[in-house]
Every structure is written in structure tokens, then in C-alpha cells.
N, CA, C and O atoms as a GROMACS GRO file, in nm:
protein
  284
    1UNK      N    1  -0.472   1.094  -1.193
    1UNK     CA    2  -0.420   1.106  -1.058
    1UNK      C    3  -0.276   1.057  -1.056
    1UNK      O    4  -0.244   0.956  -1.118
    2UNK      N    5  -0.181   1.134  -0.977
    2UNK     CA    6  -0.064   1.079  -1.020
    2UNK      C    7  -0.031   0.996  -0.903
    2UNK      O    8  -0.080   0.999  -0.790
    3UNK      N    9   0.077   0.910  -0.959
    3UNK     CA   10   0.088   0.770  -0.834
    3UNK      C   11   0.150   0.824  -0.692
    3UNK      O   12   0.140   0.946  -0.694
    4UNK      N   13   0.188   0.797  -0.614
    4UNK     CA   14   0.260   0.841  -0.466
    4UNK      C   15   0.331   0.769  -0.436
    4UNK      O   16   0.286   0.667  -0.383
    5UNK      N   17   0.485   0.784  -0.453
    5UNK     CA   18   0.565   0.732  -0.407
    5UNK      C   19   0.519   0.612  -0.339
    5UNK      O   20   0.396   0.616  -0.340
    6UNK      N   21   0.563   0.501  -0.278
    6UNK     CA   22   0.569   0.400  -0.211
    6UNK      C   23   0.644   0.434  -0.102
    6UNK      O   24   0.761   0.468  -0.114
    7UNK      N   25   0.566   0.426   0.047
    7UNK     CA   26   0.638   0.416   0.177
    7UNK      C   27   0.766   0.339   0.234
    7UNK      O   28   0.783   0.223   0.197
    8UNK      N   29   0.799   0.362   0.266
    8UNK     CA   30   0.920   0.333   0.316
    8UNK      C   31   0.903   0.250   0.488
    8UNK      O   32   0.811   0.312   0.541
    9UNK      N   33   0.945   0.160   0.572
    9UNK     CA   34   0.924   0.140   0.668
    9UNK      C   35   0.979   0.250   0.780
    9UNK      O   36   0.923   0.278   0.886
   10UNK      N   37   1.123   0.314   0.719
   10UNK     CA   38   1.139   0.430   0.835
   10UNK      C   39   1.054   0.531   0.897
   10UNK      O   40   1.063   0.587   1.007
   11UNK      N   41   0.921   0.549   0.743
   11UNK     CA   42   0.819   0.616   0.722
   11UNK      C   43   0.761   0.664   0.845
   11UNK      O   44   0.730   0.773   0.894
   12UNK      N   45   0.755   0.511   0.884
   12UNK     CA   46   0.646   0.487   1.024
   12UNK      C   47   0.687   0.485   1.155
   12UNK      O   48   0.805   0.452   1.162
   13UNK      N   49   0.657   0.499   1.220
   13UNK     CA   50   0.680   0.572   1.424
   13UNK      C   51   0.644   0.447   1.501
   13UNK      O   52   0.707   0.421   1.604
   14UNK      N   53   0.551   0.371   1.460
   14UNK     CA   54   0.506   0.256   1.555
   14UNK      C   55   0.496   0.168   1.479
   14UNK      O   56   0.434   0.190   1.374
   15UNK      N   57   0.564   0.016   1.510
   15UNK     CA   58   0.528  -0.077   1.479
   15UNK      C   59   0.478  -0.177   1.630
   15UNK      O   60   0.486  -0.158   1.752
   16UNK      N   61   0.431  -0.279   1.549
   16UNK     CA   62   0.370  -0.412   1.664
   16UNK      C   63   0.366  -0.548   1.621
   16UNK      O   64   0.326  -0.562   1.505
   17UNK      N   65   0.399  -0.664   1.690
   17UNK     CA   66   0.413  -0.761   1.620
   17UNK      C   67   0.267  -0.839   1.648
   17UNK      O   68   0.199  -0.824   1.750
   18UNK      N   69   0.238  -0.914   1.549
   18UNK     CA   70   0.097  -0.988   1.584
   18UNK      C   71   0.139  -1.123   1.529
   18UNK      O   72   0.197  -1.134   1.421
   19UNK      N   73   0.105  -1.239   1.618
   19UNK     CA   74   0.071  -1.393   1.557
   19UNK      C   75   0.012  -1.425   1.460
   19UNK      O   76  -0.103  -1.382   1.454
   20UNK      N   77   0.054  -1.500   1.357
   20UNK     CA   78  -0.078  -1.535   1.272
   20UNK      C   79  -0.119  -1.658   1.357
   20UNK      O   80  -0.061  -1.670   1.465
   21UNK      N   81  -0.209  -1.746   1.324
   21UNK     CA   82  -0.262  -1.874   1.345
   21UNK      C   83  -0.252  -1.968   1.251
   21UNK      O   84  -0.166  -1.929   1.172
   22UNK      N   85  -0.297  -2.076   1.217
   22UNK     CA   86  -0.286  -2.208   1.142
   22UNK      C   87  -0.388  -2.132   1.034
   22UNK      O   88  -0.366  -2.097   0.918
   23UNK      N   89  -0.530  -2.116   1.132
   23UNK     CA   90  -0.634  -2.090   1.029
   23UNK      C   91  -0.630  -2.003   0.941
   23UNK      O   92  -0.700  -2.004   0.840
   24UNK      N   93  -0.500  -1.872   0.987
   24UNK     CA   94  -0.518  -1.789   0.902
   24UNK      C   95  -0.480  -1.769   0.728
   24UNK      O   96  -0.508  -1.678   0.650
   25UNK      N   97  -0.428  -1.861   0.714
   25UNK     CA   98  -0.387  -1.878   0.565
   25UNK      C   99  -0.459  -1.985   0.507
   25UNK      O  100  -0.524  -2.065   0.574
   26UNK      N  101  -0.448  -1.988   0.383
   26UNK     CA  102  -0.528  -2.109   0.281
   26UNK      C  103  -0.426  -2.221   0.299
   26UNK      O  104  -0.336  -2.233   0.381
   27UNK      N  105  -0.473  -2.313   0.183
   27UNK     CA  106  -0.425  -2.394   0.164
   27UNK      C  107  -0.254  -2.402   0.102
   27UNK      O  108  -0.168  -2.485   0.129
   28UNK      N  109  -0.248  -2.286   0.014
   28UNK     CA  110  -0.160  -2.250  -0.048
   28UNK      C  111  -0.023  -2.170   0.028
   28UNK      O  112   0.091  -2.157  -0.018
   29UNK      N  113  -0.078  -2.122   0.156
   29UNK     CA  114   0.032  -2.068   0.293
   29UNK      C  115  -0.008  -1.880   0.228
   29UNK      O  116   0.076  -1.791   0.230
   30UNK      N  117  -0.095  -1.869   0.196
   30UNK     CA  118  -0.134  -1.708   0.157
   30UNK      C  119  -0.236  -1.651   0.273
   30UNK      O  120  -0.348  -1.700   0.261
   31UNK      N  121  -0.224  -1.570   0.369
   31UNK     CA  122  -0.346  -1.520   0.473
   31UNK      C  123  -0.443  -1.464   0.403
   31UNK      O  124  -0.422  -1.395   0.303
   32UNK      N  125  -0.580  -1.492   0.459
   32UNK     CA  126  -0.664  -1.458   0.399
   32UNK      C  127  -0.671  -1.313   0.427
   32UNK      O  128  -0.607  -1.247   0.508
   33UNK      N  129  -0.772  -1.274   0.333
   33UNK     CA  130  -0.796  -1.074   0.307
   33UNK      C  131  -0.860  -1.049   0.442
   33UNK      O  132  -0.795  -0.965   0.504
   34UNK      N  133  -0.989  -1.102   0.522
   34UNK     CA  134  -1.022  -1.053   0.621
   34UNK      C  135  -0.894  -1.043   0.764
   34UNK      O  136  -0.878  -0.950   0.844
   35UNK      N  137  -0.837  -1.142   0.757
   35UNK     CA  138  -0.715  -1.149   0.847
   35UNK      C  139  -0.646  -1.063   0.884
   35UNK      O  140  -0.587  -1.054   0.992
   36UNK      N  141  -0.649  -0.945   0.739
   36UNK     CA  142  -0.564  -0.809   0.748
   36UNK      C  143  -0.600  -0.722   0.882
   36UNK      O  144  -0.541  -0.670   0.977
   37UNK      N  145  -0.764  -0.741   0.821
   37UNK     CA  146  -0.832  -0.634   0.898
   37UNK      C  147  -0.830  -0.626   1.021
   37UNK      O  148  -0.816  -0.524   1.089
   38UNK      N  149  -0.852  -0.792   1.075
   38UNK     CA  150  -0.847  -0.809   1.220
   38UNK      C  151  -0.747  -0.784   1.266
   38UNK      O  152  -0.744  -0.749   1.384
   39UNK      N  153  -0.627  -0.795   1.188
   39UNK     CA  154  -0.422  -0.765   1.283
   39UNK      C  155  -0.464  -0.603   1.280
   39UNK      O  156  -0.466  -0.544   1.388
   40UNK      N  157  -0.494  -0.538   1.170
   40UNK     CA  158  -0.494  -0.377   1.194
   40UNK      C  159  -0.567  -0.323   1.277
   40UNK      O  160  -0.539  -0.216   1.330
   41UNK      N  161  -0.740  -0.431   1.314
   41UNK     CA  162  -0.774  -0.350   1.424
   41UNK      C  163  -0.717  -0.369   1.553
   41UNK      O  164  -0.738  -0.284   1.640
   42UNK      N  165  -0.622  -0.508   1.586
   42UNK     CA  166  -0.590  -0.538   1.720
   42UNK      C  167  -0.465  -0.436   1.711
   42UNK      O  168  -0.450  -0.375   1.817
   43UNK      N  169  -0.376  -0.403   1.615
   43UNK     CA  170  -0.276  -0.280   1.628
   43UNK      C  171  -0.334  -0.192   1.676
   43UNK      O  172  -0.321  -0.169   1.796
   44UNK      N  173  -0.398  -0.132   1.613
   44UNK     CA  174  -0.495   0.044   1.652
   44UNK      C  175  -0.528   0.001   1.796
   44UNK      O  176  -0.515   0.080   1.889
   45UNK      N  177  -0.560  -0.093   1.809
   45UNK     CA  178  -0.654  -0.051   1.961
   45UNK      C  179  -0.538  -0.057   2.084
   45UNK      O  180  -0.526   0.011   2.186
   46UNK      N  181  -0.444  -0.189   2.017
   46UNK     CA  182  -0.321  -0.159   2.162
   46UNK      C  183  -0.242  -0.031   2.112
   46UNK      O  184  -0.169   0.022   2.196
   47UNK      N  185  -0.244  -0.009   2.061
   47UNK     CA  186  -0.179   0.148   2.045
   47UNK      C  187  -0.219   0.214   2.127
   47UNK      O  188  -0.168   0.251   2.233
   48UNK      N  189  -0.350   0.241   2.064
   48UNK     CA  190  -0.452   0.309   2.140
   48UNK      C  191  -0.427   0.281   2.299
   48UNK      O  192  -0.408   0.382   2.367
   49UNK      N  193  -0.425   0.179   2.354
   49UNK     CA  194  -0.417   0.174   2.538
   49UNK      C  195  -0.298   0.171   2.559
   49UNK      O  196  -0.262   0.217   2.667
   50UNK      N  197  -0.235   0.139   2.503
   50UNK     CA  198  -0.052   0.150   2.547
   50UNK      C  199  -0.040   0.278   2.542
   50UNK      O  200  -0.012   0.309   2.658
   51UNK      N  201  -0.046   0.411   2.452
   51UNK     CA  202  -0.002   0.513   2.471
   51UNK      C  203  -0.126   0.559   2.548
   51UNK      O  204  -0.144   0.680   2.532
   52UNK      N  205  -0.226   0.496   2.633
   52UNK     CA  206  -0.277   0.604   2.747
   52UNK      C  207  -0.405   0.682   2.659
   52UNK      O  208  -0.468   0.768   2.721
   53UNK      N  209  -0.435   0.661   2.552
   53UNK     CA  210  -0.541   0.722   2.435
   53UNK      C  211  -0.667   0.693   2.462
   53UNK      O  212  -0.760   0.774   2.462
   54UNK      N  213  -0.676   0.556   2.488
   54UNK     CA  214  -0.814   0.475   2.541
   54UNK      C  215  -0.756   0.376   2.636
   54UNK      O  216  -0.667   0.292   2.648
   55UNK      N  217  -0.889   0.448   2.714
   55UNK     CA  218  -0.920   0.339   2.864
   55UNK      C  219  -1.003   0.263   2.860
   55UNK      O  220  -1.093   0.298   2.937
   56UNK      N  221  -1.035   0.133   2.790
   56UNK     CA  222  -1.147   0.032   2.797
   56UNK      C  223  -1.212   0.004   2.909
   56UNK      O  224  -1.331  -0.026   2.911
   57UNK      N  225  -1.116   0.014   3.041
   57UNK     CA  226  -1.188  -0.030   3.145
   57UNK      C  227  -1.306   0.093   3.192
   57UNK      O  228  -1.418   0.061   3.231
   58UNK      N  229  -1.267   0.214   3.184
   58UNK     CA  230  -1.347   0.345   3.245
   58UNK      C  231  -1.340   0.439   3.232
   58UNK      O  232  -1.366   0.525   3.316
   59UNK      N  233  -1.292   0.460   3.093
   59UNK     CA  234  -1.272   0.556   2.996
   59UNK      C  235  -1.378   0.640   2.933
   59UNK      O  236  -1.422   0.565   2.846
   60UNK      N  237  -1.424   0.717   2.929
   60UNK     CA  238  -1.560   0.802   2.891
   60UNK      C  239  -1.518   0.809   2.748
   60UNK      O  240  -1.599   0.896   2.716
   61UNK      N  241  -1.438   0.779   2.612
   61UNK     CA  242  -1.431   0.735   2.513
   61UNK      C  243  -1.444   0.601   2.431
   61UNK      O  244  -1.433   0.486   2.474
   62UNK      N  245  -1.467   0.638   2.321
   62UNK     CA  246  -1.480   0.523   2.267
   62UNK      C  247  -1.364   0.492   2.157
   62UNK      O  248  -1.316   0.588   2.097
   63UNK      N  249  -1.317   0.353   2.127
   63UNK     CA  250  -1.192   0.388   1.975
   63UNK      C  251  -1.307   0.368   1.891
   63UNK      O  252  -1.395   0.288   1.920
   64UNK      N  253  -1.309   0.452   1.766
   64UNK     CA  254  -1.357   0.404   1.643
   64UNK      C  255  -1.303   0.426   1.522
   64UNK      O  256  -1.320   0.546   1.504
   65UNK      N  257  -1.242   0.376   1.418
   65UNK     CA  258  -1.173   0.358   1.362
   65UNK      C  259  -1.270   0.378   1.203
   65UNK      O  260  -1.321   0.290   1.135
   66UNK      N  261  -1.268   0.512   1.184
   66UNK     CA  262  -1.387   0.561   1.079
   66UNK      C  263  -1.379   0.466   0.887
   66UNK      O  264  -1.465   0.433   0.805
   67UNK      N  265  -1.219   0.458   0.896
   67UNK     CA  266  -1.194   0.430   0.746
   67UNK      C  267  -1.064   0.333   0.740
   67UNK      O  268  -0.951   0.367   0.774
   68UNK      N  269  -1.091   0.244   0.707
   68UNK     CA  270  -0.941   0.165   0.642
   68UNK      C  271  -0.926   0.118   0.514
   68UNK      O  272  -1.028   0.116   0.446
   69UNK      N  273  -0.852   0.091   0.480
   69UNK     CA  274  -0.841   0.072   0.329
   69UNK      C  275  -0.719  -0.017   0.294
   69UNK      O  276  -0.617   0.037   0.336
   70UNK      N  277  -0.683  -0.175   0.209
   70UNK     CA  278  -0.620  -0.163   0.195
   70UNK      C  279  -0.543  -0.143   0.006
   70UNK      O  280  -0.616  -0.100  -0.084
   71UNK      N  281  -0.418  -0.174  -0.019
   71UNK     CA  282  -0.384  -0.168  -0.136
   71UNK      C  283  -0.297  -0.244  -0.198
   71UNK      O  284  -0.272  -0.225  -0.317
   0.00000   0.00000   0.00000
């Protein structure tokens, strides 16, 4: 399989900033692996209501977020 270029940040259309917390890193100042997951799902979902995509409050959809992966 051949490799794929490496992204670029211009790449991308939306960014969002998220807090870490105290807890989220070790001892060593490294965030832990689940930590990822939780900043990417709180991105997707305000995406998701900021651009008007999903209505949590009374929205006849649901977000579900089939596959993530990271690398």
C-alpha cells in the first residue's frame, strides 16, 4: 500500500479549540490516548450544532459518528 502524503493544516475548513484539564495528561505532561477521542467527539458534535446539522434539543436526528481512527 503506498503511503499518503501527510496533511497539511490548510488541508482543513474547520478548526475548534478545546481545553485540556490537569487530569488529562500523565505524569510525564503526555495526554492520555482516550482524551483524543473525547476532544474529537466534542468537535464533531459542536460542529454539528453550530452549522445548524443537529438539533439536540428537537431535532428528529441523531449525530452518530460510525468510524474514527487515529494515527
Amino acid at each position: 500500500m503506498k503511503e499518503s502524503k501527510p496533511r497539511q493544516r490548510a488541508d482543513y475548513q474547520y478548526f475548534d479549540q478545546v481545553e485540556t484539564r490537569w487530569n488529562d495528561n500523565d505524569i510525564y505532561g503526555h495526554m492520555n490516548n482516550v482524551v483524543y477521542y473525547e476532544m474529537f467527539d466534542s468537535v464533531i458534535n459542536r460542529y454539528l450544532i453550530t452549522e445548524g446539522c443537529l438539533n439536540i434539543s428537537n431535532g428528529p436526528t441523531a449525530g452518530i459518528i460510525p468510524e474514527t481512527r487515529c494515527r
